[in-house]
C-alpha positions as CSV (number, residue, x, y, z in Angstrom):
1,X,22.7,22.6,-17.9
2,X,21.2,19.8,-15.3
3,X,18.2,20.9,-13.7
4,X,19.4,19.2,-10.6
5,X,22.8,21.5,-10.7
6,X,21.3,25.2,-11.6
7,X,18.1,25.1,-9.2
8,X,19.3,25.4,-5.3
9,X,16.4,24.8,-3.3
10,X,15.1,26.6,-0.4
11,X,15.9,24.4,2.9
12,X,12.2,25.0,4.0
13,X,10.9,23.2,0.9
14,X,9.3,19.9,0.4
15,X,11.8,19.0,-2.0
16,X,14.7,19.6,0.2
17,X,13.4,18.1,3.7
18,X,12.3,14.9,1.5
19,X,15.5,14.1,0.6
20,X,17.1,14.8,4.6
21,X,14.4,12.5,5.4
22,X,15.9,9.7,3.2
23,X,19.2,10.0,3.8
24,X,18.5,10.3,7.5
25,X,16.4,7.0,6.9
26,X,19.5,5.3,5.5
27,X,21.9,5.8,8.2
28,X,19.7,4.9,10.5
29,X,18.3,1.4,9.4
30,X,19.1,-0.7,6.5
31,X,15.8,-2.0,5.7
32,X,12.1,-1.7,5.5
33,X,12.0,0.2,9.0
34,X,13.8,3.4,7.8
35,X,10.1,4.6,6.2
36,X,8.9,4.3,9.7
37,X,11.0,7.0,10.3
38,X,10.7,8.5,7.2
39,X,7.3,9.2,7.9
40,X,7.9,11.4,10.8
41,X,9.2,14.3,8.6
42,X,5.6,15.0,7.8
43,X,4.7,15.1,11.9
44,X,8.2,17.6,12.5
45,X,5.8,21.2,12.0
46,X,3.5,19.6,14.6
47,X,6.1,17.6,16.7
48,X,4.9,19.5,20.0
49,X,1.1,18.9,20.1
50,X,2.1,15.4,18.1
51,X,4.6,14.2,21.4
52,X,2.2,16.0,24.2
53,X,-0.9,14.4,23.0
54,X,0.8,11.4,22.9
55,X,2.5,11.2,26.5
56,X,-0.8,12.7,28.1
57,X,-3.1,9.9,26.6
58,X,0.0,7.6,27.0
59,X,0.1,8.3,30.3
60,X,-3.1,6.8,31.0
61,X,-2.3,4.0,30.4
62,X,-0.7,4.1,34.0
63,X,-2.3,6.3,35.9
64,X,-5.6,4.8,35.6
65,X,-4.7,1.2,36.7
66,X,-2.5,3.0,39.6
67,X,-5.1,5.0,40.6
68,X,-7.8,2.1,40.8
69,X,-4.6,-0.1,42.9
70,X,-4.2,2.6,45.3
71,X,-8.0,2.4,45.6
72,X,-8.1,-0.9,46.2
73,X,-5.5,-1.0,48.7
74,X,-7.1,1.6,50.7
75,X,-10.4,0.2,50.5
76,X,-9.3,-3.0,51.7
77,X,-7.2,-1.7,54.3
78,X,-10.0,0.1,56.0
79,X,-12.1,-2.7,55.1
80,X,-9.9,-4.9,57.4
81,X,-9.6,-2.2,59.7
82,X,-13.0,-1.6,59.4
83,X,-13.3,1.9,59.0
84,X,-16.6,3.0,57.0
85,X,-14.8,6.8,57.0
86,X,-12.0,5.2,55.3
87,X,-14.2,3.3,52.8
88,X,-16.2,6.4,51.7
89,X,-13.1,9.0,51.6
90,X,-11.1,6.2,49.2
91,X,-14.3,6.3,46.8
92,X,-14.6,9.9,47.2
93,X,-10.0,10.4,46.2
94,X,-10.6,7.9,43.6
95,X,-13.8,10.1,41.6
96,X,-11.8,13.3,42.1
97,X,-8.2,11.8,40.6
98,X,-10.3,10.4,37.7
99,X,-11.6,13.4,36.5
100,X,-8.5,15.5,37.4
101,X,-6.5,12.8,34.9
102,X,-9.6,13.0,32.4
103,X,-9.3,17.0,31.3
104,X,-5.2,16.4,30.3
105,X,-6.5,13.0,28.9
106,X,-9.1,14.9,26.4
107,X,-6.4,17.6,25.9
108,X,-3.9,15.0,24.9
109,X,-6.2,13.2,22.5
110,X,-7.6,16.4,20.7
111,X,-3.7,18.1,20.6
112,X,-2.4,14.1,18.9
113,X,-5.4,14.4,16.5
114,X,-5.0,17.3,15.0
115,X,-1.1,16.7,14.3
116,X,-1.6,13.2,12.9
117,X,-4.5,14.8,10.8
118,X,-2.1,17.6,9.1
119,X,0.5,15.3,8.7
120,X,-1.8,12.6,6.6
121,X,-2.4,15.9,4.8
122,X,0.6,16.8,3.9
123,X,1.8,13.6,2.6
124,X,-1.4,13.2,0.3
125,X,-0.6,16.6,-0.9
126,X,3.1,15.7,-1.7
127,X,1.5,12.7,-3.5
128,X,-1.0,14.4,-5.3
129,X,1.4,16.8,-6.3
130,X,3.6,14.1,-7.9
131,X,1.1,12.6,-10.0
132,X,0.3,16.1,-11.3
133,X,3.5,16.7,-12.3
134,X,4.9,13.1,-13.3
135,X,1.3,11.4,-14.7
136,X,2.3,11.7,-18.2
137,X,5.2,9.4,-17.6
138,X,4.3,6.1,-19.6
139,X,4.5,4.1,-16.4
140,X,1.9,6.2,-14.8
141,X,-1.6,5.3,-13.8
142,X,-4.9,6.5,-13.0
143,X,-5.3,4.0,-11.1
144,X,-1.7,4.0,-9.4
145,X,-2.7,7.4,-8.0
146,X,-6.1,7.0,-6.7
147,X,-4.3,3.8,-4.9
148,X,-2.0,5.9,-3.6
149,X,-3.6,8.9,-2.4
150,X,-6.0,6.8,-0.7
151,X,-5.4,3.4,0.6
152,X,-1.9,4.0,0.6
153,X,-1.0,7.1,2.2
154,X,-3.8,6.2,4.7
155,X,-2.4,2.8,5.6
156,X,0.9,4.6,6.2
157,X,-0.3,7.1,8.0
158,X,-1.5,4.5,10.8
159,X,2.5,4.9,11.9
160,X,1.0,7.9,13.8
161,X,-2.0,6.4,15.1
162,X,-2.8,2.7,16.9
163,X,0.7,0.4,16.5
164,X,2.7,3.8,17.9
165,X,0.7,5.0,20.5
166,X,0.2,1.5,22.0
167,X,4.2,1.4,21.9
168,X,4.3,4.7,23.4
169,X,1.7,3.7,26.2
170,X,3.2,0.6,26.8
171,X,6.7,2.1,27.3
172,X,5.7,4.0,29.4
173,X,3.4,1.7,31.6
174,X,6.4,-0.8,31.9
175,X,8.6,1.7,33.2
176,X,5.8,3.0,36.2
177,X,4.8,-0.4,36.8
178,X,8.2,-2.3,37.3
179,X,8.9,0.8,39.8
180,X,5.6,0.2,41.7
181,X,5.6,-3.7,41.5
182,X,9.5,-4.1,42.5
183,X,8.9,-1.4,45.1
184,X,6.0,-3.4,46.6
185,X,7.4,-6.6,46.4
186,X,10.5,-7.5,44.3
187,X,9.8,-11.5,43.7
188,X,6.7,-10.8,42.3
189,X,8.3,-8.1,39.6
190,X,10.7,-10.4,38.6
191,X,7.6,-13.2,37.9
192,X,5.5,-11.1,35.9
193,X,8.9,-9.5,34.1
194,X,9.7,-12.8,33.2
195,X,6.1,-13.5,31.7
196,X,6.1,-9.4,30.0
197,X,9.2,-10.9,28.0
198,X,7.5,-14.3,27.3
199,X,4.4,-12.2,25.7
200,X,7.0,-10.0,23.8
201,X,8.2,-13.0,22.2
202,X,4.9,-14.7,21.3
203,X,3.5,-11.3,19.5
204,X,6.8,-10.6,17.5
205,X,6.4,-13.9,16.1
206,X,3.5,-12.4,13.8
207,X,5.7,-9.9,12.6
208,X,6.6,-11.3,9.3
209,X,3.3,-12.8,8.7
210,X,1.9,-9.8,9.0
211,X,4.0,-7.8,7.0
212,X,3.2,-10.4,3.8
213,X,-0.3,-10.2,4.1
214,X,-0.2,-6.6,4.5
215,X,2.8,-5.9,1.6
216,X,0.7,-8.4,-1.2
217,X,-2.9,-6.7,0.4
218,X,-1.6,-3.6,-1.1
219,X,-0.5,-4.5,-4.0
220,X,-3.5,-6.8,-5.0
221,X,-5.2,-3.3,-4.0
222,X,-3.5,-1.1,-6.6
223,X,-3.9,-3.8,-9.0
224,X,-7.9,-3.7,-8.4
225,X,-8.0,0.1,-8.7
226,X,-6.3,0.1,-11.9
227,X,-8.8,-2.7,-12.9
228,X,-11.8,-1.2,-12.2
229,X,-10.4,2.7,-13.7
230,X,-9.6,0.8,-17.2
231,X,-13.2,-0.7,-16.7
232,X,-15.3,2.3,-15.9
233,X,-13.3,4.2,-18.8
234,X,-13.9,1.7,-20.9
235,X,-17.6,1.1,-19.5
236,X,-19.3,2.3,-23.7
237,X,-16.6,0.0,-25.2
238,X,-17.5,-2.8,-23.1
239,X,-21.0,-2.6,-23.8
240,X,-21.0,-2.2,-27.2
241,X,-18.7,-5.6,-27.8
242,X,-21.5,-7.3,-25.1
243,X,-18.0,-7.8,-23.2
244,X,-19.6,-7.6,-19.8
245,X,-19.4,-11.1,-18.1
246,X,-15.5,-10.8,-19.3
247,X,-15.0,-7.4,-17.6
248,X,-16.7,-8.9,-14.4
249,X,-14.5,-11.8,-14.7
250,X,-11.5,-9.8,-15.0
251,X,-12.6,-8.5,-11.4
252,X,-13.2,-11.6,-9.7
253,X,-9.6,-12.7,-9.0
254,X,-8.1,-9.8,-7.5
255,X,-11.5,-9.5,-5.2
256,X,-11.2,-12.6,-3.9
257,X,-7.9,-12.6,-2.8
258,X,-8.1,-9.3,-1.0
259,X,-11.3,-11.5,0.5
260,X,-8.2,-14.5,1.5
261,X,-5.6,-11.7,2.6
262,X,-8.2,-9.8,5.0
263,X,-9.9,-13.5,6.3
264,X,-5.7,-14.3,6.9
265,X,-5.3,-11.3,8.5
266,X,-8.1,-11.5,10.7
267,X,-7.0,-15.0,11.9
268,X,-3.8,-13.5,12.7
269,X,-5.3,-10.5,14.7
270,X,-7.4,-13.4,16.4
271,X,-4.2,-15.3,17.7
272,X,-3.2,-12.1,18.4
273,X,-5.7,-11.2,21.0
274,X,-5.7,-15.1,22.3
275,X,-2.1,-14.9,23.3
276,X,-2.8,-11.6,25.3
277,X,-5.8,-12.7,26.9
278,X,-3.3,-15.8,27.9
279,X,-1.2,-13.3,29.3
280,X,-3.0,-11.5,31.4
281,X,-4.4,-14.9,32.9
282,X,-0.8,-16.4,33.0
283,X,-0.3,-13.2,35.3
284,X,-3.0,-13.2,37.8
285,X,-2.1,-16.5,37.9
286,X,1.5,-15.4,39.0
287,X,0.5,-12.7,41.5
288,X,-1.8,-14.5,43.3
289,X,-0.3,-18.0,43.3
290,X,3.4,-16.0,44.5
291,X,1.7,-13.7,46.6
292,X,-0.4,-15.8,47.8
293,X,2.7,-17.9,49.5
294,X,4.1,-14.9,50.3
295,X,0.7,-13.4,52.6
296,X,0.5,-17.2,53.9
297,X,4.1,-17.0,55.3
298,X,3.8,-13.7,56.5
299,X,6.5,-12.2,53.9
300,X,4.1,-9.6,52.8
301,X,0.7,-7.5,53.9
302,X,-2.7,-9.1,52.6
303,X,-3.8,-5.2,51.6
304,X,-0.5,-4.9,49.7
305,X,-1.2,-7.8,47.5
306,X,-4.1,-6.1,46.2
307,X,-2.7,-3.7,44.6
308,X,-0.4,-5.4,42.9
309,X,-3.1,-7.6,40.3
310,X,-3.9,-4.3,37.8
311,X,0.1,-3.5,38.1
312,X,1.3,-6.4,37.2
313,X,-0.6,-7.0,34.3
314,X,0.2,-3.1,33.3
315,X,3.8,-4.9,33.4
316,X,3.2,-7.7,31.3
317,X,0.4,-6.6,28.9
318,X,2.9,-3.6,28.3
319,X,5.3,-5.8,26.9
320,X,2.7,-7.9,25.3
321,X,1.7,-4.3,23.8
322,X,4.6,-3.7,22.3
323,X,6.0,-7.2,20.3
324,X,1.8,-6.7,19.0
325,X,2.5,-3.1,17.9
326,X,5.9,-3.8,16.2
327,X,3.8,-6.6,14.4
328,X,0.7,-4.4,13.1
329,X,3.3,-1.3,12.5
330,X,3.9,-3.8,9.8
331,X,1.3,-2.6,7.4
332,X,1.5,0.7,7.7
333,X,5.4,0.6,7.3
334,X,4.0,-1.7,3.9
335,X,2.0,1.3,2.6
336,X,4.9,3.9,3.3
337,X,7.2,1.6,1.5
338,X,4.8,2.3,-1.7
339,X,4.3,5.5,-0.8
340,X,8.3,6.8,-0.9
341,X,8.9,4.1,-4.2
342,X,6.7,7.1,-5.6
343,X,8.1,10.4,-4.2
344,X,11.7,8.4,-4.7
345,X,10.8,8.4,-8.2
346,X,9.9,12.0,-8.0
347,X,13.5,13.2,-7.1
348,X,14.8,10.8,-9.8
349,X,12.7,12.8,-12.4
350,X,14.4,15.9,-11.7
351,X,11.1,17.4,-9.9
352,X,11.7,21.5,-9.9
353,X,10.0,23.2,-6.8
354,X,7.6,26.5,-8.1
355,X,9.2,28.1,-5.4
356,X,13.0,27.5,-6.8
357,X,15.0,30.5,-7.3
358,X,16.6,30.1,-10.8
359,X,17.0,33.5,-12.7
360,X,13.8,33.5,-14.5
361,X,14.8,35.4,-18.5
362,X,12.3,36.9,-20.8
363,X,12.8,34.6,-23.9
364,X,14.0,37.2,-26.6
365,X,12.2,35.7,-29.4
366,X,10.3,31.8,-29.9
367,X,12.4,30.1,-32.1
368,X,13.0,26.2,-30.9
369,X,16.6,24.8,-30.6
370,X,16.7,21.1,-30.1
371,X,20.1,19.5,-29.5
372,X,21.1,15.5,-29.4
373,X,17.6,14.8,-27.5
374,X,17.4,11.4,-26.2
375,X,14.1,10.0,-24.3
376,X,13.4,6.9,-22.5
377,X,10.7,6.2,-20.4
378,X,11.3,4.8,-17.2
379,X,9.2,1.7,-17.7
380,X,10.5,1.3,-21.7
381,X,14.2,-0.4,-21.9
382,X,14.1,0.8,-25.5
383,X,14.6,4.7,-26.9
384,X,11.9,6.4,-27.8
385,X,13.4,9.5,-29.0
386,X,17.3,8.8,-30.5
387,X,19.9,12.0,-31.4
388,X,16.9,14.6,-31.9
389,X,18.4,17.4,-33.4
390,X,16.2,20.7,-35.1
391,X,15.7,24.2,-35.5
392,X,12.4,25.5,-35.6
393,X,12.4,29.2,-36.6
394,X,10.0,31.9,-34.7
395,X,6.7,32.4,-36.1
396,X,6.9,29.4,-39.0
397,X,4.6,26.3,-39.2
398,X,6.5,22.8,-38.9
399,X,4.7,19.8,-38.9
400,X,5.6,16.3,-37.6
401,X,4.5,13.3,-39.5
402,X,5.0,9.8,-39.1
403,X,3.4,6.1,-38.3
404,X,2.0,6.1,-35.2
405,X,4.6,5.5,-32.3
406,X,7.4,6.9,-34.5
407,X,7.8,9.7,-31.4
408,X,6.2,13.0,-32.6
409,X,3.6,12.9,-29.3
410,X,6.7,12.8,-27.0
411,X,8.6,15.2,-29.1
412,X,6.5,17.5,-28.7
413,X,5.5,17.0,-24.9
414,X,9.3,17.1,-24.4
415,X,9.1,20.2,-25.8
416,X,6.4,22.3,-24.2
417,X,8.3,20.6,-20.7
418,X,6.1,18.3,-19.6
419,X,8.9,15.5,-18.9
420,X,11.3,17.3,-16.0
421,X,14.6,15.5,-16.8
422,X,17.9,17.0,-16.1
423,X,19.4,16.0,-19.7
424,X,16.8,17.4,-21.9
425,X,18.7,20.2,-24.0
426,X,15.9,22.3,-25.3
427,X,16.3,26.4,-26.1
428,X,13.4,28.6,-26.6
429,X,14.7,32.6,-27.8
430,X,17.9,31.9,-26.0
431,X,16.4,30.3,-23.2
432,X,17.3,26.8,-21.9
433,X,15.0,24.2,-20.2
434,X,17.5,23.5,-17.6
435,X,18.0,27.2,-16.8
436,X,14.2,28.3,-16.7
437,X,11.7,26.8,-13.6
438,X,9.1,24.1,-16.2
439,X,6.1,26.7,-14.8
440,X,8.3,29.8,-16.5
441,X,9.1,27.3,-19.5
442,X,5.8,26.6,-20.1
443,X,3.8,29.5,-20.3
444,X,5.4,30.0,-24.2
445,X,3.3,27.4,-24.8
446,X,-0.2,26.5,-25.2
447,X,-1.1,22.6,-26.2
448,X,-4.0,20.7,-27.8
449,X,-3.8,16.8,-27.9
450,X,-5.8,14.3,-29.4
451,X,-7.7,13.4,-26.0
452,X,-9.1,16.9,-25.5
453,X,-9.7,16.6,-22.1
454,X,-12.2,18.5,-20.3
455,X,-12.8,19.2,-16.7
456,X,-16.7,18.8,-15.5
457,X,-17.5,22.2,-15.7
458,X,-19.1,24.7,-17.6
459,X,-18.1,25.7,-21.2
460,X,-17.1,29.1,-20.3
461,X,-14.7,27.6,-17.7
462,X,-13.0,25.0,-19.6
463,X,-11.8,28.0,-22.1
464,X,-11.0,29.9,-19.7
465,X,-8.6,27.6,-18.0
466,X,-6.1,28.2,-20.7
467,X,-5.6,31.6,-19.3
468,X,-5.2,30.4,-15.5
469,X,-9.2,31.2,-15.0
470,X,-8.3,35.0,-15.9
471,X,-10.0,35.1,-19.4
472,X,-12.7,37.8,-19.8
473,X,-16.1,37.3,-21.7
474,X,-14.6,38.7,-25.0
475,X,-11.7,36.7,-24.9
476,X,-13.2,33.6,-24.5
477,X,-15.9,34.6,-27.3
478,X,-13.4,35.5,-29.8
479,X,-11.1,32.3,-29.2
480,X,-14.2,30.4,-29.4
481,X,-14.9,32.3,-33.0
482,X,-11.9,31.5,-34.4
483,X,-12.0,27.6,-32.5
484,X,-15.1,27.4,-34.7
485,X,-17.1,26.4,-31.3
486,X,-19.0,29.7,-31.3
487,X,-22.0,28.6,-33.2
488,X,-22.6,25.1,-31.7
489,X,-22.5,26.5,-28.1
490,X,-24.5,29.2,-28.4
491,X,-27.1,26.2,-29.7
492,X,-26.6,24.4,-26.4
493,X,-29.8,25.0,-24.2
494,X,-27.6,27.1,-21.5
495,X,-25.0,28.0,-23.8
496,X,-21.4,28.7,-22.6
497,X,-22.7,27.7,-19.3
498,X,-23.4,24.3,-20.3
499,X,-21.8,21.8,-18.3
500,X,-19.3,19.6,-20.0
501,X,-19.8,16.6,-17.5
502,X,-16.9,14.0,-16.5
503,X,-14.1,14.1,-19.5
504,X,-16.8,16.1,-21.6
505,X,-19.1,13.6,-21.9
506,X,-22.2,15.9,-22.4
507,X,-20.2,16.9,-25.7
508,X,-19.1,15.0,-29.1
509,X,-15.8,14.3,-29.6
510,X,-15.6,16.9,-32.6
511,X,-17.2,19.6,-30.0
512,X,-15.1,18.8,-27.3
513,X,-12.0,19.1,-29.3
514,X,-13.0,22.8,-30.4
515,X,-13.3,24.0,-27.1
516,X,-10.2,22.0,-26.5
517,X,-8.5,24.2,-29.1
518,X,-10.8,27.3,-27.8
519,X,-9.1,26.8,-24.1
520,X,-5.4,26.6,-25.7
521,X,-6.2,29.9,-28.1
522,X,-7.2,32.0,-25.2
523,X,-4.0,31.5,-23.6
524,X,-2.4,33.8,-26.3
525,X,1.3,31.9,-26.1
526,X,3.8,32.7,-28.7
527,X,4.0,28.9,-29.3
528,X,1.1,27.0,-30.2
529,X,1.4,23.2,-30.0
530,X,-1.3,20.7,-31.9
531,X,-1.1,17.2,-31.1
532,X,-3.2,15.5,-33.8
533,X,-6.1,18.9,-32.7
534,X,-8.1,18.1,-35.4
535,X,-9.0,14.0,-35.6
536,X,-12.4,14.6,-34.2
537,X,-13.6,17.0,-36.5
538,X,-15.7,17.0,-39.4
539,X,-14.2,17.6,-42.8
540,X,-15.8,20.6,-43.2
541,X,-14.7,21.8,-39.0
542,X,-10.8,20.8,-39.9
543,X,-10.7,22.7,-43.3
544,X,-12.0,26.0,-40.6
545,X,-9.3,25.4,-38.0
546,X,-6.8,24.6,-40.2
547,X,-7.2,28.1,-42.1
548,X,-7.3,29.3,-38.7
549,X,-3.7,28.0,-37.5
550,X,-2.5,28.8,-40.7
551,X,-3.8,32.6,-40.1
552,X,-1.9,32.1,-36.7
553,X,1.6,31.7,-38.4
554,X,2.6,35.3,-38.7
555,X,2.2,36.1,-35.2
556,X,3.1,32.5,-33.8
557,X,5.4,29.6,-33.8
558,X,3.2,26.6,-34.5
559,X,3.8,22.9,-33.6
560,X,1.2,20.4,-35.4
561,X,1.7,16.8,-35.7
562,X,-1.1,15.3,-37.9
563,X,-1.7,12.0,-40.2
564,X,-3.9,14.1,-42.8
565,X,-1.0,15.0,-45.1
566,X,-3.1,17.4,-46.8
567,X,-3.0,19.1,-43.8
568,X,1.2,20.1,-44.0
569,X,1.3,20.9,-47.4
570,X,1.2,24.8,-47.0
571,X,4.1,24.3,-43.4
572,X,7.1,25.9,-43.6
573,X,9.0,23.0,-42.7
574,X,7.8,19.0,-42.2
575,X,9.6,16.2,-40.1
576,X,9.0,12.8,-40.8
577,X,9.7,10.9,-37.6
578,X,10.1,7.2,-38.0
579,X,11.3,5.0,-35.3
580,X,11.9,8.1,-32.7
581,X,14.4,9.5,-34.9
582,X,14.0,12.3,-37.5
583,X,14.2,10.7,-41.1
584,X,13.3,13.1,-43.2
585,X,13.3,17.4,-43.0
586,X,11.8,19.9,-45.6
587,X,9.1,21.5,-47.5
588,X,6.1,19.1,-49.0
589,X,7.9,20.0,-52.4
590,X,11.5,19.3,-51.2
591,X,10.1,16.0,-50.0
592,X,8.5,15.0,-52.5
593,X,10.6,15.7,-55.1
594,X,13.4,13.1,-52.7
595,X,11.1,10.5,-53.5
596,X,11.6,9.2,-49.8
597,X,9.5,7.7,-47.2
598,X,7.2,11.4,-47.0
599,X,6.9,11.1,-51.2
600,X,5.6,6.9,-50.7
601,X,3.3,8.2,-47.5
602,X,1.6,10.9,-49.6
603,X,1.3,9.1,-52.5
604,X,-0.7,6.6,-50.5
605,X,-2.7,8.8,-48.8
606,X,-4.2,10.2,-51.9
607,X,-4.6,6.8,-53.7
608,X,-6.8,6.3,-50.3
609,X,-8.8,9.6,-50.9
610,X,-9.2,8.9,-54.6
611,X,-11.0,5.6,-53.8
């Protein structure tokens, strides 16, 4: 019944070519520089434009300084000869090859931009994907995705940018300048060769340095986002318990050591750039001091030494260029490692494509079927849900009760699909969850929890979302009605086309939770699912839906977990979780009459009512 087993996945899909792109990874390198080449699968759709932009801006790396030592050899040579003709047709060859080589240059860069652009969008897009579809994992974050999405995948994506197109460019200079330089004058290329390797060695010194500032910069990054989401969330909470110098506080760390991390990386780039400009000096140094012997003993042409300054240092400076780039490709291979821990975890989670090609069944009837259920999350050594077994009967009313944490929450989101594991063995009318793609599974059911989120938009489109956006006026009236959110809207000064703000906020928490239950009515699925629906609402509110969901049962299966007992008296069947398994199971009068944990929990809860 595993997921992973029953759903073949197209080999054009995301799914698919991530994993090729791991395994690939593997055999190729053995540690943190397989997500360098892991993040290439995203550049394969573009590879052409990707490569082409890159040689014809790489390749001016070289032409230019060969261009301008050609120049200068000419215009000495008729300068010694002197030949004013000479002088002005040199100037004249040089303009004319500079802006022949500057169209393919422009060409190059605008071809190279537009890959590395659709590739940083497709790898946000995979991302985003995954915290849609994993975020109700209980080691998921707000804050771990906004990271992600943004600093992140950017600071990965800067494989395809600076640190590789120097390497490129330098490659590529090294090889036309060795040929020019040994051509010219062979003692001289060995010279600067010798100082290319001595600059290779200096910059790949700051490899490691740079890869734990930029490995810890990260992660103190995440670790501020999450700080400030839980604080902004928070903001009322904060304000009302005058908590506001600790909340800035709680800030201060993190900050300033992304404030030590960038100064440390900045000193780094600093010695950096001192050892090039070294270099390059160390170089001119070379040419002229070796040339220099060689012109004075008449071993070599003074107009040949002249073009040999700007190649030479092409030489070195390329291989300066690439022990820098192999340093700073140290970040962005940081940010990629964070990037596929998260799509890695993805796979592990059984992830199911939309576009998978299981045989999608009608279910012939809604009746649940849970067998040996077991849930752990990820983040939790210890079970959550232990040997869940039940059988919920189509269109009956069972409620879950229990102390909070006892597992009825993840019950029921393991129900309704929202956890895609490969050993979850749920049936729905003969359908199982491992057979069925979780988009097919899930439209049998529509879901309220106690959080009620809303989206900031208008009244009339938050409903509607529980029919994909597809709801007509009278549907989204009469689920409204029976929501008992009909009359306070139509109060509002623009009605259902009020605007519920960020997470409702222009709305009450009793209001938002009946448009809440308005948006999962609409939907019209056989099973309805109520995750503590009511907790918000006024007595009077609670007794309305509650005669509402009852009126539901006939032509509905109905999922409720609630800790107003009063509320479960009239279901067909109550569970009392306790501890993530199912203690108890039967009617409020089988229960009670037991004289078990369900008999001790009402009894309390109406000594609590009576006083």
């Amino acid at each position: 019944m595993s997921k992973k087993a029953t759903t073949p996945l197209p080999k054009g899909s995301r799914i698919h070519s991530h994993r090729s792109g791991r395994v690939w990874g593997k055999v190729l390198l053995n540690n943190d520089n397989k997500y360098f080449f892991r993040m290439f699968r995203y550049v394969k759709p573009y590879a052409f434009a990707y490569f082409f932009g890159k040689f014809m801006h790489g390749s001016q790396g070289f032409a230019l300084p060969f261009i301008i030592s050609v120049f200068s050899t000419s215009v000495m040579y008729a300068i010694t000869g002197r030949n004013l003709d000479g002088v002005l047709s040199s100037a004249l060859l040089l303009f004319g090859m500079i802006i022949g080589f500057l169209i393919p240059f422009i060409i190059g860069i605008y071809f190279n931009n537009v890959a590395e652009q659709k590739a940083v969008r497709d790898l946000k897009k995979e991302l985003f994907r995954t915290f849609v579809r994993t975020g109700l994992e209980a080691d998921k974050h707000s804050g771990e995705g906004i990271a992600a999405i943004n600093t992140d995948a950017d600071t990965a994506s800067q494989v395809y940018a600076w640190p590789l197109s120097a390497f490129l460019i330098a490659v590529i200079n090294i090889v036309f300048s060795s040929i020019v330089v040994f051509v010219v004058e062979w003692r001289i290329g060995i010279a600067a060769l010798c100082i290319g390797i001595i600059g290779f060695a200096l910059q790949k010194r700051f490899t490691k340095p740079l890869a734990d500032v930029n490995r810890r910069w990260l992660a103190v990054n995440a670790d501020t986002v999450k700080t400030v989401s839980n604080i902004f969330s928070g903001a009322i909470t904060i304000r009302a318990f005058n908590m506001q110098a600790k909340a800035e506080q709680s800030f201060e760390p993190e900050n300033d050591e992304l404030r030590q991390l960038g100064t440390k990386e900045g000193l780094i780039s600093a010695w950096q750039g001192f050892f090039s400009l070294k270099i390059n000096w160390l170089t001119l140094i070379a040419v002229f001091g070796v040339g220099g012997y060689l012109v004075a003993t008449s071993r070599m042409e003074f107009h040949m030494l002249m073009m040999l300054p700007l190649m030479c240092s092409t030489l070195t400076i390329g291989f300066d260029n690439i022990g820098r780039a192999y340093a700073n490709l140290q970040g962005p291979i940081a940010g990629a490692k964070r990037v596929f821990a998260i799509l890695d975890a993805t796979d592990d989670n059984q992830l199911v494509t939309e576009s998978n090609q299981l045989n999608e069944k009608t279910a012939t009837g809604y009746g649940l079927n849970i067998k040996n259920l077991n849930f752990t999350y990820k983040s939790v050594p210890a079970p959550v849900l232990s040997d869940i077994n039940l059988k919920i009967a189509e269109n009956k009313m069972v409620a879950l009760v229990g102390e909070s944490g006892s597992g009825k929450s993840t019950l029921l989101r393991a129900i309704i699909g929202m956890y895609e594991r490969d050993d979850l063995d749920i049936t729905l009318g003969g359908i199982n969850f491992g057979e069925s793609s979780t988009k097919n599974w899930r439209k049998n059911f529509a879901y309220v929890d106690q959080s009620c989120k809303l989206f900031d938009m208008t009244i009339k489109e938050n409903i509607a979302m529980g029919k994909g956006g597809k709801a007509t006026t009278e549907e989204i009236l009469d689920a409204a009605r029976r929501a008992a959110a009909h009359d306070f809207i139509q109060q509002l000064e623009n009605g259902y086309d009020t605007n519920c703000g960020e997470k409702g906020g222009t709305l009450s928490g009793g209001q938002k939770q009946r448009v809440a239950i308005a948006r999962a009515l609409v939907k019209k699925a056989p099973v309805l699912v109520f995750d503590e629906a009511t907790s918000a609402l006024d007595a009077q509110s609670e007794r309305y839906i509650m005669e509402t969901i009852n009126s539901l049962r006939h032509d509905h299966t109905i999922l409720i977990t609630t800790h107003n007992l009063e509320n479960v008296i009239a279901a067909d069947q109550i569970v009392l979780m306790d501890s993530g398994r199912i203690a108890e199971i039967g009617t409020h009068e089988e229960l009670m009459k037991n004289g078990g944990i369900y008999y001790l929990m009402y009894k309390e809860a109406i000594y609590e009512m009576e006083r």
